[in-house]
Structure formats: structure tokens, C-alpha cells
N, CA, C and O of each residue as an XYZ file, in Angstrom:
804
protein
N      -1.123    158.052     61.724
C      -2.419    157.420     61.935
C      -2.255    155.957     62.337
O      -3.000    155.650     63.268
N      -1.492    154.993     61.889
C      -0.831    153.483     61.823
C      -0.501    153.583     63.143
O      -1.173    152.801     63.816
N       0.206    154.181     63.727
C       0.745    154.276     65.045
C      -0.260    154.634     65.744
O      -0.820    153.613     66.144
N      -0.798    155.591     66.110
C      -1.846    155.600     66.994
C      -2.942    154.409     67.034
O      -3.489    154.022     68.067
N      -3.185    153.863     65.664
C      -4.230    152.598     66.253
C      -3.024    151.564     66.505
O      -3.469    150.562     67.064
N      -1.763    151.492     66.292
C      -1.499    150.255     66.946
C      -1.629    150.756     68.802
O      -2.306    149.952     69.443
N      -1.301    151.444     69.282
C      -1.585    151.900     70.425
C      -2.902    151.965     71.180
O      -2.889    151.883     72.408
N      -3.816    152.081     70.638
C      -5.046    151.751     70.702
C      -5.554    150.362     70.695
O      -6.534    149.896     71.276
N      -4.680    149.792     69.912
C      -4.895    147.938     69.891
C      -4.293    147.590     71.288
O      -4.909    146.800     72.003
N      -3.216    148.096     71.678
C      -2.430    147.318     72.768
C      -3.283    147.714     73.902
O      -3.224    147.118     74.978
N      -4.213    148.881     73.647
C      -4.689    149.617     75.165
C      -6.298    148.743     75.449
O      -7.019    148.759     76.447
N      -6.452    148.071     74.220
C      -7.722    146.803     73.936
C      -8.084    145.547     74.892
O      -8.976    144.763     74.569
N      -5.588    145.181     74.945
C      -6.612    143.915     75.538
C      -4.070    144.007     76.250
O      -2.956    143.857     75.749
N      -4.550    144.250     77.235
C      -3.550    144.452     78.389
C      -2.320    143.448     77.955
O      -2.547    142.380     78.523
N      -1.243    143.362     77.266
C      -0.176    142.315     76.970
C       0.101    142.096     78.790
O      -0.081    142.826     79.764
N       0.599    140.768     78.608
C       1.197    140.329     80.022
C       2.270    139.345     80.117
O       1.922    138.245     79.687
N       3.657    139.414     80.618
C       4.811    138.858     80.596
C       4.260    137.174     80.275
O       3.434    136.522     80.913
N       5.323    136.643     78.634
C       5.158    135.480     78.521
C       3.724    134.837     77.960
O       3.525    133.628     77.838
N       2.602    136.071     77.590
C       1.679    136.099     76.450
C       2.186    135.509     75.277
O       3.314    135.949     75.052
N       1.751    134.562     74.307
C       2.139    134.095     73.112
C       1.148    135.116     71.999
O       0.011    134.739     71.713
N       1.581    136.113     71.563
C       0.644    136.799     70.300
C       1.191    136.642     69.188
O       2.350    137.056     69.145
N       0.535    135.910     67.674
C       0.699    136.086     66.529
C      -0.100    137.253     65.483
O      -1.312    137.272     65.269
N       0.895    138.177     64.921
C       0.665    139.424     63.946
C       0.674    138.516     62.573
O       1.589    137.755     62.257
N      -0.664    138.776     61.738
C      -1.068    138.159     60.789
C      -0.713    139.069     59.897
O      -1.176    140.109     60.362
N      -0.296    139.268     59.121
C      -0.061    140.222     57.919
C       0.848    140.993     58.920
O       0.130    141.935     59.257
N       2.161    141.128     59.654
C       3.116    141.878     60.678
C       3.756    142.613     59.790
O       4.454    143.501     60.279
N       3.736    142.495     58.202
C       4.141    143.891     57.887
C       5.481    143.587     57.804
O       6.077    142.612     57.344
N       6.068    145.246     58.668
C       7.594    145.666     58.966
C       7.802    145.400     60.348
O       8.879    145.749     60.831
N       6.938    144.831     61.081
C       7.120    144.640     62.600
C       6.511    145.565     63.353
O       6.214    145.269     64.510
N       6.231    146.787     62.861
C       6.046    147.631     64.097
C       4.886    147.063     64.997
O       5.352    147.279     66.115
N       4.149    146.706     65.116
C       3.013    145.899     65.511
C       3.675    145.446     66.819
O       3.460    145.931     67.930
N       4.882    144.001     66.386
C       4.947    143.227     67.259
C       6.184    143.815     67.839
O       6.746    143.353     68.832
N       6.553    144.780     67.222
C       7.469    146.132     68.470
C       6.837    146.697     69.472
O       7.523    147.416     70.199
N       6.191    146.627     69.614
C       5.057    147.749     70.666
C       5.208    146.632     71.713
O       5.738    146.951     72.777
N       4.873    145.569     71.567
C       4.644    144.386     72.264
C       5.815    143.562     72.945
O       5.694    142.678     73.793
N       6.994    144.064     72.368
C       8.205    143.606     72.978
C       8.571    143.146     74.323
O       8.937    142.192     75.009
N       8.158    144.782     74.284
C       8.946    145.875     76.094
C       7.889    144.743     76.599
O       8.338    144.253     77.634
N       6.881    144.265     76.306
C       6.175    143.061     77.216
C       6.570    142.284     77.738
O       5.890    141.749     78.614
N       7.618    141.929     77.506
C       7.681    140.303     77.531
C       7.192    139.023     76.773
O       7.466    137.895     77.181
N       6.501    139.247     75.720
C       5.493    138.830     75.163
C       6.340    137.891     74.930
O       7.498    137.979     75.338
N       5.876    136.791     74.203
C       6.381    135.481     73.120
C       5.647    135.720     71.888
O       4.455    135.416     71.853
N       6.429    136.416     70.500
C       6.353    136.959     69.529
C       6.508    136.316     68.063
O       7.581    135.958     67.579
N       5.197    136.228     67.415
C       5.702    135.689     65.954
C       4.671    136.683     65.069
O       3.841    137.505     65.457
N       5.050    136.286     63.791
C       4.499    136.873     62.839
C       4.660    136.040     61.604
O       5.491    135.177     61.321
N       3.387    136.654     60.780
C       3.603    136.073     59.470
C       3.414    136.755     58.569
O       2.576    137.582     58.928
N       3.716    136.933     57.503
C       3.389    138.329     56.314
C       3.181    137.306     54.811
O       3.164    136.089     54.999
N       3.065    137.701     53.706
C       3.013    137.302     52.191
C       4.002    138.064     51.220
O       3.983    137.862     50.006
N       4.891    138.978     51.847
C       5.917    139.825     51.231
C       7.233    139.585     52.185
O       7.345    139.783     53.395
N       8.541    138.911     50.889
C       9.131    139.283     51.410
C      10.442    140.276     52.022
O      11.429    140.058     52.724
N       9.971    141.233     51.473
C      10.221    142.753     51.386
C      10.492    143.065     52.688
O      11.586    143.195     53.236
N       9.468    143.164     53.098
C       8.170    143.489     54.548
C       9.164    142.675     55.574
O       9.958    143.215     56.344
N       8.985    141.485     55.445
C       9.372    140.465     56.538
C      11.149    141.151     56.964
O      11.644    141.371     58.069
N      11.834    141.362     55.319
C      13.007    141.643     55.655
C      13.274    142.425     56.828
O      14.053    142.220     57.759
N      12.448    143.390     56.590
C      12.909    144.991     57.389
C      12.071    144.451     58.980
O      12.488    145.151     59.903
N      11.282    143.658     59.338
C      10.996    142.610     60.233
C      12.267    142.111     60.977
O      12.673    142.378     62.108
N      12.626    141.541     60.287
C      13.631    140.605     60.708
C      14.730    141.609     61.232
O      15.278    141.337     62.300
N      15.061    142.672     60.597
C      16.122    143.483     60.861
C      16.256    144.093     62.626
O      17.100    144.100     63.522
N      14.463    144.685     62.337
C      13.791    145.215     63.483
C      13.933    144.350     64.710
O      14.398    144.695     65.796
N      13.586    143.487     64.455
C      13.072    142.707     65.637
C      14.575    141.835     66.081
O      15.136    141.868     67.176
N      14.916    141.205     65.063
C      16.095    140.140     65.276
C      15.492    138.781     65.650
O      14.561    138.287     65.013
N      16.116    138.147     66.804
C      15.356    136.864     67.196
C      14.538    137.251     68.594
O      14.284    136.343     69.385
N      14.187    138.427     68.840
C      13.116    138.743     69.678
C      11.768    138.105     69.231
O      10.906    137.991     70.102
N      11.428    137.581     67.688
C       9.979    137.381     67.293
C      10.619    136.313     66.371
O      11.786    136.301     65.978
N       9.540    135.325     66.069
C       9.489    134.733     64.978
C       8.677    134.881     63.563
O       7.460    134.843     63.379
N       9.657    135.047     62.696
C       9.167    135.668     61.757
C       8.885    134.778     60.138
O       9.877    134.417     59.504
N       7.965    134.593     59.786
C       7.808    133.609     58.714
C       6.963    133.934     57.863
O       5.846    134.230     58.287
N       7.274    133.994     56.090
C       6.781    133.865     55.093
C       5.751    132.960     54.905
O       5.813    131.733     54.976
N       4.544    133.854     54.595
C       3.459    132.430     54.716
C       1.964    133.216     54.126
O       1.924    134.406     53.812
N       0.734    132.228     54.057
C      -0.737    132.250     53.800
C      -1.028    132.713     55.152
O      -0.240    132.431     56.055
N      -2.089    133.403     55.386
C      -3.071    133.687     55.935
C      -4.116    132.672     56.418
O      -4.596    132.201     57.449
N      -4.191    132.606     55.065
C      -5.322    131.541     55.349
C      -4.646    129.629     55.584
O      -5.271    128.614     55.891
N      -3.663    129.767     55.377
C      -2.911    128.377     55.789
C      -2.044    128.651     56.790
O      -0.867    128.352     56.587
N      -2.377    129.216     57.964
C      -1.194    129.440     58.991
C      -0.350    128.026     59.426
O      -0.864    126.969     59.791
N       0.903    128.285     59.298
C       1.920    126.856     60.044
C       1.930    126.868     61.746
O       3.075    126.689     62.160
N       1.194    126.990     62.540
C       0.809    126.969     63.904
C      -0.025    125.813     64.060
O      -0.758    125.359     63.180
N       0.147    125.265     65.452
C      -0.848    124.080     66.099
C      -1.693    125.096     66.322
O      -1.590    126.322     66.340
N      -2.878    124.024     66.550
C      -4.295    124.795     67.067
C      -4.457    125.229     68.548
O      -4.718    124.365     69.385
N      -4.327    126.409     68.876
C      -4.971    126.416     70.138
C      -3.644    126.979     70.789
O      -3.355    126.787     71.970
N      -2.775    127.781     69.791
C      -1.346    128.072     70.624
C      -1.302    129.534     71.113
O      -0.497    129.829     71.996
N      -2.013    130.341     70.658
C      -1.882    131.843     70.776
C      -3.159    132.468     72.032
O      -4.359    132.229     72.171
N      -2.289    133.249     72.700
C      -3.263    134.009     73.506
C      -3.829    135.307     73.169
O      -4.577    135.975     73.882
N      -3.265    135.679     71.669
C      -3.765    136.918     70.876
C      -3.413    136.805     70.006
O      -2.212    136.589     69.844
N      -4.406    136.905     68.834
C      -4.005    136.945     67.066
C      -4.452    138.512     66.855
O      -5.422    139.100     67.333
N      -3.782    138.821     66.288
C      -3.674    140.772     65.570
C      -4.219    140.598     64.118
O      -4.077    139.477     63.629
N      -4.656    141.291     63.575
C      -4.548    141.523     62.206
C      -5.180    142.584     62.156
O      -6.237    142.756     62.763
N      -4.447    143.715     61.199
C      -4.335    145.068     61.180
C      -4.101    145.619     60.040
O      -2.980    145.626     59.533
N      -5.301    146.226     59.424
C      -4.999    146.574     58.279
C      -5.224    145.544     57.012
O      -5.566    145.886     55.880
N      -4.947    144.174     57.475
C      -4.962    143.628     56.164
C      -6.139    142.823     55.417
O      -6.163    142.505     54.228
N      -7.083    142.577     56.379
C      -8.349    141.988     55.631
C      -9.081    142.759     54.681
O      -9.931    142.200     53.988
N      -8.896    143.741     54.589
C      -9.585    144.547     53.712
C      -8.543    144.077     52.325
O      -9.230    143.521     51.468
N      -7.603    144.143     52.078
C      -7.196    143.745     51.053
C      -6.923    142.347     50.352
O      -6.359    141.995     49.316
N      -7.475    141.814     51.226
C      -7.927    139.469     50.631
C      -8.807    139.725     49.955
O      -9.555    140.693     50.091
N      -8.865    138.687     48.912
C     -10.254    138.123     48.259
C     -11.486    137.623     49.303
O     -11.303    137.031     50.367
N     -12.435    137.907     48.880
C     -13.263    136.937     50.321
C     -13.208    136.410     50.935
O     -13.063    136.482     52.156
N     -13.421    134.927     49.512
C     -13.469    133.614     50.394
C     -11.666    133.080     51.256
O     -11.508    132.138     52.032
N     -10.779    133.881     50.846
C      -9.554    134.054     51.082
C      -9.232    135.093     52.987
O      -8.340    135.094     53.835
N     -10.203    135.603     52.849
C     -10.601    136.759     54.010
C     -11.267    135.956     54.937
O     -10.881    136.030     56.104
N     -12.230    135.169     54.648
C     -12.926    134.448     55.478
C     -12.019    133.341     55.836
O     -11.804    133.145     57.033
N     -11.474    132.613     54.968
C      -9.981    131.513     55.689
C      -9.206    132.014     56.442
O      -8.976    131.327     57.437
N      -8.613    133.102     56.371
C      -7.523    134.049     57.225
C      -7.938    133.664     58.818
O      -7.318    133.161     59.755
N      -9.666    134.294     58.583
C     -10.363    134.448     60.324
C     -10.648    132.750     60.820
O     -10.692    132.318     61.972
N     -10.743    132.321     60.084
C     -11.088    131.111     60.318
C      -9.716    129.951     61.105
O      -9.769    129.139     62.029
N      -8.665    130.376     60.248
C      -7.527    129.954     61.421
C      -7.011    130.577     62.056
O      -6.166    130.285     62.903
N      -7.580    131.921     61.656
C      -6.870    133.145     63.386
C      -8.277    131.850     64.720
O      -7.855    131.629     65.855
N      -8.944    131.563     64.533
C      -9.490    131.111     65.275
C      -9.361    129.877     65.575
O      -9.996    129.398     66.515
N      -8.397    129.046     64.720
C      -8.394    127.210     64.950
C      -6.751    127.997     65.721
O      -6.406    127.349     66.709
N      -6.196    128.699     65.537
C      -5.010    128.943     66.198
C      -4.874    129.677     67.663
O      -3.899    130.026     68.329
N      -6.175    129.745     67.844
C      -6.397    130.381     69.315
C      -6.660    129.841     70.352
O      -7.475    128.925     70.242
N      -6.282    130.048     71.358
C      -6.423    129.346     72.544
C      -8.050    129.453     73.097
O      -8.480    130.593     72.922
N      -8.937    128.628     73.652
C      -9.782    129.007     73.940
C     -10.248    129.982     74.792
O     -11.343    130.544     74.783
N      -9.383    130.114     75.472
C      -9.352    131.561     76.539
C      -8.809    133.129     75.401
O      -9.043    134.321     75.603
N      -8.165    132.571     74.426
C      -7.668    133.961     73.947
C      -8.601    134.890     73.019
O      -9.804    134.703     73.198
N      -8.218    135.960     71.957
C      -8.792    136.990     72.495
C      -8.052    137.391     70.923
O      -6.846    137.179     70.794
N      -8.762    137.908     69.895
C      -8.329    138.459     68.671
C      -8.686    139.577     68.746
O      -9.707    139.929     69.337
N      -7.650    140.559     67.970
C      -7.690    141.921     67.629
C      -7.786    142.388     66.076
O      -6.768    142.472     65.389
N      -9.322    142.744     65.475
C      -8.977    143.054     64.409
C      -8.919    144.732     64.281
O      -9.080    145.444     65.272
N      -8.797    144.995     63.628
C      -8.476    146.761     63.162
C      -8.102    146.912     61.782
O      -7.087    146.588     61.164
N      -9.669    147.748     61.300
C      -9.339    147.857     59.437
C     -10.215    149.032     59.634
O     -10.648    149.685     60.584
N     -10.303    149.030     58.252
C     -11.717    150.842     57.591
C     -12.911    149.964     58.119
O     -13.276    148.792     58.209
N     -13.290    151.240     58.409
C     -14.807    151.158     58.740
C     -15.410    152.465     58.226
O     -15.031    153.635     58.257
N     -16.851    151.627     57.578
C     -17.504    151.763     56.300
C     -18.440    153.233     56.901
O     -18.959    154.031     56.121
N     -18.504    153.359     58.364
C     -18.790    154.565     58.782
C     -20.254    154.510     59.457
O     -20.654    153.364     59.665
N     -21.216    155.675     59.877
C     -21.226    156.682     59.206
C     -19.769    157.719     59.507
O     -19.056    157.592     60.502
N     -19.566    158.654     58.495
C     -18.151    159.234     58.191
C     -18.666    160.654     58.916
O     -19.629    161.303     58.508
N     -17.684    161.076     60.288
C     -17.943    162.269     60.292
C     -17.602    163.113     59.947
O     -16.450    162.871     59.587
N     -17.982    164.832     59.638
C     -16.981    166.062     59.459
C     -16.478    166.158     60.333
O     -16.995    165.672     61.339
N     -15.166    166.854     60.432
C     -14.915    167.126     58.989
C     -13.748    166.002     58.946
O     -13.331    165.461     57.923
N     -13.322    165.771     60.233
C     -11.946    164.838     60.496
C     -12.310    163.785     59.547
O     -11.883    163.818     58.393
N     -12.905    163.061     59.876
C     -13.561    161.644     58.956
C     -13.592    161.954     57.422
O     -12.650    161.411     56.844
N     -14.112    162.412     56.905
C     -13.630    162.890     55.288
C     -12.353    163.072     55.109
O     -11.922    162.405     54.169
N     -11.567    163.724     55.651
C     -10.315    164.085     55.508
C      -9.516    162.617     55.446
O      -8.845    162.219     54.494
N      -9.817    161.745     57.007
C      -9.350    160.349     57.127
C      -9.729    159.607     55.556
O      -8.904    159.244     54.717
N     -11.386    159.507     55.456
C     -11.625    158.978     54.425
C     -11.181    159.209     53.055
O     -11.060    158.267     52.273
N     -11.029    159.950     52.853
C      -9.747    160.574     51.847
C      -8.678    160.151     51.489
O      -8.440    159.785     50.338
N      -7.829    160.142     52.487
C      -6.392    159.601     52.545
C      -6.310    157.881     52.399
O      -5.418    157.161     51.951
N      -8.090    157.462     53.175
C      -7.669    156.303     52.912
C      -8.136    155.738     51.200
O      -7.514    154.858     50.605
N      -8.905    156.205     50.841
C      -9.135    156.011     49.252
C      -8.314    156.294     48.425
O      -8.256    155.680     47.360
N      -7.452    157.341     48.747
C      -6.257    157.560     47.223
C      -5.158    156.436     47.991
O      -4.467    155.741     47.247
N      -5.055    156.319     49.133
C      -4.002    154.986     49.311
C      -4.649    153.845     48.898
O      -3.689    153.111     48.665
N      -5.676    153.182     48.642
C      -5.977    151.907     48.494
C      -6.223    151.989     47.168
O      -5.868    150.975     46.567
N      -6.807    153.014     46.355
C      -6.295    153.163     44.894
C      -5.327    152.826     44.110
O      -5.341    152.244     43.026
N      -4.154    153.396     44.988
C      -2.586    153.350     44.360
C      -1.999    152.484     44.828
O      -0.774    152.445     44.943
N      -2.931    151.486     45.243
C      -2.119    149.938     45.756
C      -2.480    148.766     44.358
O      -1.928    147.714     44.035
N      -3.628    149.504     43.779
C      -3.598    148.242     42.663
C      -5.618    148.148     42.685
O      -6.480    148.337     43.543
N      -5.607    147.701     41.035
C      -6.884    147.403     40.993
C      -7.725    146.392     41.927
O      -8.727    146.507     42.634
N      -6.756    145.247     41.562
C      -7.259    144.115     43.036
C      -7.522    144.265     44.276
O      -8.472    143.801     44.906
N      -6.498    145.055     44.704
C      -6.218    145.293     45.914
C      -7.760    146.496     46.162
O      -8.478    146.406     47.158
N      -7.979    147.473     45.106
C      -8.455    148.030     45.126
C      -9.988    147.535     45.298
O     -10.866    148.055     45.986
N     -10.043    146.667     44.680
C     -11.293    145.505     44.363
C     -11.582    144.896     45.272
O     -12.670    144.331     45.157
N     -10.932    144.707     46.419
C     -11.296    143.716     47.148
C     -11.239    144.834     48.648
O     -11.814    144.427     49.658
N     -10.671    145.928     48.678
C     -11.308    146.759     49.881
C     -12.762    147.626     49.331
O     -13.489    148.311     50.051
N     -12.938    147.359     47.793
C     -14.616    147.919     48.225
C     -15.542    146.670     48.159
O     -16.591    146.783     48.794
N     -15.356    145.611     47.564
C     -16.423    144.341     48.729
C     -15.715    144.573     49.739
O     -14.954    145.024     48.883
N     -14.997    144.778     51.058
C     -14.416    144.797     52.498
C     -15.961    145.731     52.462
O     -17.056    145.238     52.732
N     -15.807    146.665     52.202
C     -16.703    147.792     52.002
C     -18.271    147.405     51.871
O     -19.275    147.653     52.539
N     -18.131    147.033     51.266
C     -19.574    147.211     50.795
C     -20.260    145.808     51.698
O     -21.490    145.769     51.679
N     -19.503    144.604     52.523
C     -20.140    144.221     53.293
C     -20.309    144.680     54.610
O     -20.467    143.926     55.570
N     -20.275    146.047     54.679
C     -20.159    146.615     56.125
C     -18.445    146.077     57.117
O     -18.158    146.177     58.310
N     -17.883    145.685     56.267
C     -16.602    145.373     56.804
C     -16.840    144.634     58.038
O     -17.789    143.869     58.209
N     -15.329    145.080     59.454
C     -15.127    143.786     60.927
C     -16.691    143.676     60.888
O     -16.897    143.360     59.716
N     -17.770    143.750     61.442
C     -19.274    143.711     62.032
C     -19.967    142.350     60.674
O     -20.692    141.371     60.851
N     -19.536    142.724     59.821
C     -20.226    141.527     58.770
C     -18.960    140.611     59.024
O     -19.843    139.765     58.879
N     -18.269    140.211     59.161
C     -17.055    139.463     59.425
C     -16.727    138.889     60.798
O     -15.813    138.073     60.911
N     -17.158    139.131     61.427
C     -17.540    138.747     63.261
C     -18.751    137.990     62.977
O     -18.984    136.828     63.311
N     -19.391    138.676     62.411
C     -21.078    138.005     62.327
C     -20.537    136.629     61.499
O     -20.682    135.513     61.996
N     -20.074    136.778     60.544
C     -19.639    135.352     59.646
C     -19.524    134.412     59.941
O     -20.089    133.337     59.739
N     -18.068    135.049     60.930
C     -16.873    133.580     61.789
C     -17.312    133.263     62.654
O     -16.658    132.327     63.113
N     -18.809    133.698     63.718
C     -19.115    133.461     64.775
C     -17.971    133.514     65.801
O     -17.410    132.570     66.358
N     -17.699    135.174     65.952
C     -17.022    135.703     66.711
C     -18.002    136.479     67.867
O     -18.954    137.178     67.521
N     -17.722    136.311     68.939
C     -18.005    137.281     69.749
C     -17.641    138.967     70.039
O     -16.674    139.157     70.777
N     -18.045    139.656     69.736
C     -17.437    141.065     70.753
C     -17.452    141.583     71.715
O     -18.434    142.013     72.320
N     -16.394    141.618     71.993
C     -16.226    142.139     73.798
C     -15.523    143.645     73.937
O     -15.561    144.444     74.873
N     -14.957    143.710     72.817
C     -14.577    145.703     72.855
C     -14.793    145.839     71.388
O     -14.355    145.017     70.583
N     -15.697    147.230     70.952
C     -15.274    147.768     69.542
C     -15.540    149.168     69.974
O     -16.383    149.767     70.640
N     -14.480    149.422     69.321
C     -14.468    151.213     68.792
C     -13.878    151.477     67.273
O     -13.091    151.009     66.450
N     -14.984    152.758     67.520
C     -14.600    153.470     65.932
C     -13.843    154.610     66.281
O     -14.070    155.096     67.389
N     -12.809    155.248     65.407
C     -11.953    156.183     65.311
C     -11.820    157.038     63.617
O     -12.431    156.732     62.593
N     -11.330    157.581     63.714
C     -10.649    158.409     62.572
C     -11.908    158.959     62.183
O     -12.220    158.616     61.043
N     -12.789    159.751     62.793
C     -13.841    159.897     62.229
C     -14.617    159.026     61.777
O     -15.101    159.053     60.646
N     -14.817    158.130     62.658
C     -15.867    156.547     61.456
C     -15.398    155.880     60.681
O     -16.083    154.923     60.323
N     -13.975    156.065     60.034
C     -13.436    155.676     59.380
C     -12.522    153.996     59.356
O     -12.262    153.218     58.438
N     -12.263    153.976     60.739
C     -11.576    153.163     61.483
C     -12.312    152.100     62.668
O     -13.295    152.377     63.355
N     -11.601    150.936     62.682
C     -12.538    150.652     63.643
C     -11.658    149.432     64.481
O     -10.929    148.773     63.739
N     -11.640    149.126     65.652
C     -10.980    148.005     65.850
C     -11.914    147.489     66.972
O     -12.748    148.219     67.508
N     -11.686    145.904     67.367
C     -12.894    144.891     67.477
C     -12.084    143.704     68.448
O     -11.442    142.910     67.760
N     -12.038    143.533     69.511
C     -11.555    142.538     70.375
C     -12.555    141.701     70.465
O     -13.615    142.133     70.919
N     -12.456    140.353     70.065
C     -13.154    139.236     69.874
C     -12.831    138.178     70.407
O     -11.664    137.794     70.480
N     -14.029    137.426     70.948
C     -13.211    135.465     71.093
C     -14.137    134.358     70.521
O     -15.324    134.174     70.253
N     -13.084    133.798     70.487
C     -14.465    132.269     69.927
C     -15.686    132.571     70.522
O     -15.734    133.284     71.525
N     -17.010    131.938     69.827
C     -18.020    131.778     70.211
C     -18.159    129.826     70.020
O     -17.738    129.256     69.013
N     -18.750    129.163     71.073
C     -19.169    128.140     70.327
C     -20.104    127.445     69.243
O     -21.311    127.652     69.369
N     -19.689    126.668     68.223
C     -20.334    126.856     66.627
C     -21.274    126.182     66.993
O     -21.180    125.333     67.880
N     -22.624    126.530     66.194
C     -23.577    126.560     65.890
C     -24.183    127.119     64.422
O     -23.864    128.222     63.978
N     -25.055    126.250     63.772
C     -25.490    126.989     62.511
C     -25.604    128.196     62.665
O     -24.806    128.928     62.079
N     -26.518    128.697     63.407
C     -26.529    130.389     63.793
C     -25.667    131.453     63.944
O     -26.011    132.628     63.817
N     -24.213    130.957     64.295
C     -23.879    132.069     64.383
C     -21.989    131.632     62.938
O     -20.862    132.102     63.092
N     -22.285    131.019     62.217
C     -22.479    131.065     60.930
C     -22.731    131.317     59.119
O     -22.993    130.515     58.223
N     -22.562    132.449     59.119
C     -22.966    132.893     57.887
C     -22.413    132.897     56.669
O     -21.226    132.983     56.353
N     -24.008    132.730     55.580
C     -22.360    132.648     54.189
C     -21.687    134.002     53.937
O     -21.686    135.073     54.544
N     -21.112    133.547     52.804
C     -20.176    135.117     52.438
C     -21.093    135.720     51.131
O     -21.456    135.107     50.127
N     -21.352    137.223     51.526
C     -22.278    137.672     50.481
C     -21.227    137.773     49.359
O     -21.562    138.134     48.231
């Protein structure tokens, strides 16, 4: 399932030789593997360093790879022509969730172009979508109460769509997959204004 939406992310927004993209939560790399065979100019940042290891292994010095916050990224402003994050906002604290997006966006170029991809709150179809929805509830269960805690507020604010609306993001591609379950969201700055603005419920 992981693999097919990263494939679906790359088919979002066209990589092109010498693109600078940063993977926010990159995991084990596979993300910024897909993106290689590009040409791309490759970094990542994760909060485990477990994760990063098998990163580092993967990739080598094809990507740059660094232990770090989310919400405190070590990047100048305005360096990336694509920020990723996949999978992992659903598992931040809020106001911690809302910092993440907030310097995926002081770290973006004004021309560039974010990719998010998490659960989506649905409607859930039969029968595929139950089945998806399924698999994804006993996995986010057995990740931990917190963890658990903080993908049903993801949840219960209507997830990416209340979170675009927040950061005063624009959308320019969304699709849902896995039966409703899934959803990913190509976005760019909007310019700020109170309006497009919101607090965090």
C-alpha cells in the first residue's frame, strides 16, 4: 500500500533533473529512492534514529540525511522546490503538526509545490475501504497510545483539508485512494492574509 502512494506522489507533481526536494519524516528512505533515478538534489529529515540508519545505508551520499524536529527544520528559507511529508502528520501533537506545515512552508521556494499524503477521514467505501480502514486502525493502535491519540484528533479534524485550510495552503491536485481512506494533496503557498488563517480546533 506505502509503495503505491509513494508512486502516486511522484506521478503528482513531475521530479525534474537538479530539483531540490526535502522528505519530512523520510523514514527508511524509500520516498527519496523513487526520486533518485531523477536527478533530484535530495535531503531528508526523520526524529528516529533507527529509521535514518537504514536511510543512510540506502541511499549513501546520494541524499542528505539528518536527525531533526519537524517543526524546527535546519534549512534556509525558500530552498526547496518540493517538501513531501507522508504518512507522518497524523501522528504529531497539533500544535506540533501545525509547526511542521508551517516551515514545510518558510522552507519553500515560492514557486515550489508540497506534497502531503496521510488517512483520510473518508467517506469510507465497500468493501476495499473498510478493509484499508482496518489495517489502518490496528496499525496506529499498536504504535502507542499517543501516537494513537493524536491520529484520532488528525481524525476528527477532517485531517490534509482542515490542515490546508489552517496553513493557508492552496490546492492544486487532491485525490483520495484506498477506498477513502487515503488521500494525497499537492499544494503551494498562498499569500497570508487573516482569512486564509485558521486556529487549531
Amino acid at each position: 500500500m506505502n509503495q503505491g502512494l509513494r508512486l502516486l506522489g511522484v506521478r503528482m507533481f513531475a521530479p525534474k533533473p537538479g530539483m531540490t526536494l526535502l522528505d519530512v519524516g523520510c523514514g527508511t528512505g524509500a520516498q527519496l529512492e523513487l526520486y533518485r533515478r531523477f536527478d533530484c538534489r535530495l535531503f531528508g529529515i526523520d526524529s528516529s534514529e533507527s529509521m535514518l540508519a537504514v536511510a543512510k545505508t540506502k541511499l549513501a551520499d546520494s541524499a542528505d540525511l539528518r536527525l531533526g524536529d519537524a517543526a524546527e527544520l535546519p534549512y534556509a528559507s525558500g530552498m526547496f522546490d518540493l517538501v513531501i511529508s507522508m504518512l507522518s502528520l497524523h501522528e504529531m501533537r497539533p500544535q506540533v503538526r501545525i509547526g511542521a506545515v508551517e516551515e514545510m512552508k518558510r522552507v519553500l521556494k515560492d514557486t515550489g509545490r508540497i506534497l502531503l499524503i496521510d488517512h483520510h477521514p473518508g467517506p469510507i467505501q465497500p468493501v476495499g475501504g473498510w478493509i484499508t480502514k482496518a489495517i489502518v486502525l490496528i496499525a496506529e493502535a499498536a504504535a502507542g497510545q499517543e501516537h494513537f491519540r493524536n491520529y484520532r484528533h488528525f481524525m476528527s479534524i477532517k485531517g490534509l483539508p482542515a490542515i490546508t485550510e489552517m496553513c493557508g495552503l492552496g490546492i492544486i491536485k487532491s485525490k483520495v485512494v484506498g477506498g477513502g481512506a487515503l488521500a494525497l494533496q499537492l499544494l503551494e503557498k498562498q499569500p497570508y492574509s487573516p482569512s486564509n488563517r485558521r486556529g487549531i480546533p
